[in-house]
C-alpha positions in Angstrom: 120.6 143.7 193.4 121.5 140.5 195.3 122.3 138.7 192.2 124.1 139.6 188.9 125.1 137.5 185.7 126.5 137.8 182.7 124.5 137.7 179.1 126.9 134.8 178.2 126.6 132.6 181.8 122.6 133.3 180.9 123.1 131.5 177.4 124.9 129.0 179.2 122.0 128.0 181.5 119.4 128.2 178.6 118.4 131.7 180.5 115.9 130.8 182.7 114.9 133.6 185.3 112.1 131.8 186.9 113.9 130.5 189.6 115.3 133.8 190.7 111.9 135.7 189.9 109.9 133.2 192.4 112.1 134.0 195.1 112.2 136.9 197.0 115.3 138.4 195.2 115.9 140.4 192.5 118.8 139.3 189.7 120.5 141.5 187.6 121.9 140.3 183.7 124.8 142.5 182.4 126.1 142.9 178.9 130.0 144.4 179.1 129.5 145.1 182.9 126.6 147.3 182.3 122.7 145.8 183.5 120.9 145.3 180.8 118.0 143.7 182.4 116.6 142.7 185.5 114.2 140.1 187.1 112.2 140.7 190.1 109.6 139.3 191.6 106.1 139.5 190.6 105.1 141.6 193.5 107.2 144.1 193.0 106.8 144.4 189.0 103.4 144.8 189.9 103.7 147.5 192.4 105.8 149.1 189.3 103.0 149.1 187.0 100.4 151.0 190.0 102.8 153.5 190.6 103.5 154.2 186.7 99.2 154.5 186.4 98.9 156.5 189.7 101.6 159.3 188.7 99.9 160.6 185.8 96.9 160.5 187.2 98.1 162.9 190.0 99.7 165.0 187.5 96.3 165.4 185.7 94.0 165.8 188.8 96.7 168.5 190.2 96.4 170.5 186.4 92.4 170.1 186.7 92.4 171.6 190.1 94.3 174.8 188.6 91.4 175.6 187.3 92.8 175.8 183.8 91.1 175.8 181.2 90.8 172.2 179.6 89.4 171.0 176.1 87.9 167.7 175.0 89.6 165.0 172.8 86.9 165.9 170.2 88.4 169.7 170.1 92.3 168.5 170.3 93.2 168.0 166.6 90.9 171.6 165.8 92.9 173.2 168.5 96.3 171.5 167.6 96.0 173.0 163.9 94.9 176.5 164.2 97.8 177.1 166.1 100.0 176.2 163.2 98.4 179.2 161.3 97.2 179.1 157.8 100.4 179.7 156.0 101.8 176.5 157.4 101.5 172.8 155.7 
């Protein structure tokens, strides 16, 4: 991270992250030396949030294409409880 402040220098310049976040760096806020949060810029966060929908997505098109067997959401909570067996509450 190019930049890096402290929680406390944050509260001492009200906090704002908007001028770091426009730019085309990334700043780091740390609480006891450890980062506790990070601004980056919008481009990037956004880039974040594709690759957190794509990867699932893979995951679920590579378990399809095992060809094994699959149920619909309608079918879940019948399936989910008759593997509990009767005995169970």
């Amino acid at each position: 991270m190019d930049e890096r402040a402290s929680a406390h220098n944050s509260r001492d310049t009200d906090g704002d992250p908007v001028p770091v976040g426009t730019t085309a760096r990334t700043s780091a806020s740390r609480r006891n030396g450890v980062p506790v949060a990070a601004v980056v810029p919008i481009a990037d966060f956004q880039a974040l949030e594709d690759a957190a929908d794509v990867l699932p997505a893979r995951e679920a098109e590579a378990v399809l294409a095992g060809g094994e067997p699959t149920i619909s959401m309608a079918e879940l909570p019948a399936d989910l409880f008759s593997e509990r067996g009767e005995g169970a509450a």
